[in-house]
C-alpha positions in Angstrom: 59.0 55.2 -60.2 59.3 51.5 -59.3 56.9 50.6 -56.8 58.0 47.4 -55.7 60.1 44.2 -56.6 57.6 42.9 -59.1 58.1 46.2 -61.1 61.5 46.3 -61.0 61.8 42.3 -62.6 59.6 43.4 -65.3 61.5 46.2 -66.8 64.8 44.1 -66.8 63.0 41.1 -68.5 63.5 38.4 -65.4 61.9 35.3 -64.8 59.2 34.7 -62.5 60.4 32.2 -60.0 58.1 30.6 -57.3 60.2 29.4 -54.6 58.0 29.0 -52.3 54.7 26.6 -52.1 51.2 27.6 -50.3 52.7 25.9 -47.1 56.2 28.2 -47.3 58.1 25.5 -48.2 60.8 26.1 -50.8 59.9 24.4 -53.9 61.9 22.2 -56.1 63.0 26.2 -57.1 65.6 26.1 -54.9 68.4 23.3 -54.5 69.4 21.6 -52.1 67.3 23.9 -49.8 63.8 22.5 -51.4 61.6 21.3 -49.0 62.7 23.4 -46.0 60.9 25.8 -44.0 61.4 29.2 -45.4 63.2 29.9 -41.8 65.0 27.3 -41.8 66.3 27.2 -45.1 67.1 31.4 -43.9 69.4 30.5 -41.2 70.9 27.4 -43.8 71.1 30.1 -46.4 73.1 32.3 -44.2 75.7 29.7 -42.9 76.3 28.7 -46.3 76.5 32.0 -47.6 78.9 33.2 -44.2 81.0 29.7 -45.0 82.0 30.7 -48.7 82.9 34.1 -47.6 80.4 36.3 -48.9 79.2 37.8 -45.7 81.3 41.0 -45.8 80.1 42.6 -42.5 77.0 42.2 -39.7 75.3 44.9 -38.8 72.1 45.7 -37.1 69.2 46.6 -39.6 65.4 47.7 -38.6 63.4 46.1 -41.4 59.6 46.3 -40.9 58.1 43.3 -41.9 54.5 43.0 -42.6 52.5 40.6 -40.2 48.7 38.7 -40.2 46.1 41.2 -38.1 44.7 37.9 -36.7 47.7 35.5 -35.5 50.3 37.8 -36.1 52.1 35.5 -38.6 54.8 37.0 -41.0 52.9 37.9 -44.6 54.8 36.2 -47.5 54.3 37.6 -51.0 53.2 34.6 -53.0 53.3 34.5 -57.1 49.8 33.9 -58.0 47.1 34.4 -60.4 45.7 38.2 -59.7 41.6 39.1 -60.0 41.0 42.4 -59.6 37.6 44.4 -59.4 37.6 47.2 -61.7 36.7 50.2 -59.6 36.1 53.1 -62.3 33.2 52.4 -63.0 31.8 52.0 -59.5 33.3 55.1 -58.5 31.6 56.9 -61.3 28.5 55.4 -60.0 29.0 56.8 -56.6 29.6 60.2 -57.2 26.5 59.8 -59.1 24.7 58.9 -56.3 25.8 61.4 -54.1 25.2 64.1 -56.8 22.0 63.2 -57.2 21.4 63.4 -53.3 20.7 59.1 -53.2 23.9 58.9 -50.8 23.7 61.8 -48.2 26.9 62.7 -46.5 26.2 63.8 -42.9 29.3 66.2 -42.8 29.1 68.2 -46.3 32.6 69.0 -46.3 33.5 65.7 -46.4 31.3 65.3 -49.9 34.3 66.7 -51.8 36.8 64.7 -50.4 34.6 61.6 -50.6 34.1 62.4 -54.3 37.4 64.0 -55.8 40.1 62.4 -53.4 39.1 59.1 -52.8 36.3 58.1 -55.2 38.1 59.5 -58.5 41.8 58.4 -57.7 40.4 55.0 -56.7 43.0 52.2 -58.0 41.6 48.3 -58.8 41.1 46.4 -56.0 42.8 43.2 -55.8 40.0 40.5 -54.7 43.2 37.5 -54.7 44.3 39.3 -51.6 41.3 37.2 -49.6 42.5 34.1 -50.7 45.3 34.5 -48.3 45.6 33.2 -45.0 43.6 35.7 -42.5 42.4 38.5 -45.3 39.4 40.3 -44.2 37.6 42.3 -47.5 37.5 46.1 -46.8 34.0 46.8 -46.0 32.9 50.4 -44.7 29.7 50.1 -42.8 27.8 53.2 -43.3 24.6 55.0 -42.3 22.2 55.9 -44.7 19.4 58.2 -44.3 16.8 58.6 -46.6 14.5 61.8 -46.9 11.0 61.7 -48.4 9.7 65.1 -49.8 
């Protein structure tokens, strides 16, 4: 299953091209459209493409479009170098630590879930994501009580 656009380039062998800078300007990438605005250079793009005759037909179209938490500004995928933290061998840790009673889990059903569901099918965690403009790390703040015997 293709997960996403990236995926889908790599299995038909195409080129990764950067058309946009850190500013979301179009780069040299694109034409005679470098150095506009990426919305700009959208409503040029659209003329242009409407002028030539390739627009067969306007419709309506609910596309959900992801946007910053903080300022509410639309999130552009950049190409970029990717750092990851490797989380199998954290996770492993954890469930040690909650087998061995170190981290308690107030509500004991939830130790299962904590363990199997989340801790074991646990994916890398992309750390490049913060570099962006407005990323917050996902920290869970948690309560930890200890017992002495």
């Amino acid at each position: 299953m293709i997960k996403n656009d990236y995926e889908l380039g790599k299995m038909h062998n195409l080129s990764i091209i950067n058309i946009l800078n850190n500013d979301f300007i179009l780069t040299s990438n694109e034409g005679s459209m470098a150095g506009l605005d990426r919305f700009e250079a959208q409503g040029k793009l659209w003329d242009a493409m409407d002028k030539e005759g390739h627009v067969i037909k306007i419709e309506n179209h609910f596309n959900q479009v992801s946007k910053s938490y903080r300022g509410g500004e639309i999130v552009e995928r950049l190409v970029c170098t990717q750092w990851f933290v490797k989380m199998t061998s954290l996770a492993k840790k954890a469930i040690g630590k909650v087998r061995d009673g170190d981290i308690f889990i107030e509500l004991r059903r939830l130790e299962k879930v904590y363990c199997s569901k989340i801790l074991r099918r646990m994916a890398n965690w992309s750390c490049s994501l913060l570099r962006g403009r407005s990323g917050r790390e996902p920290v869970t703040v948690m309560t930890f009580h200890w017992v002495d015997w």
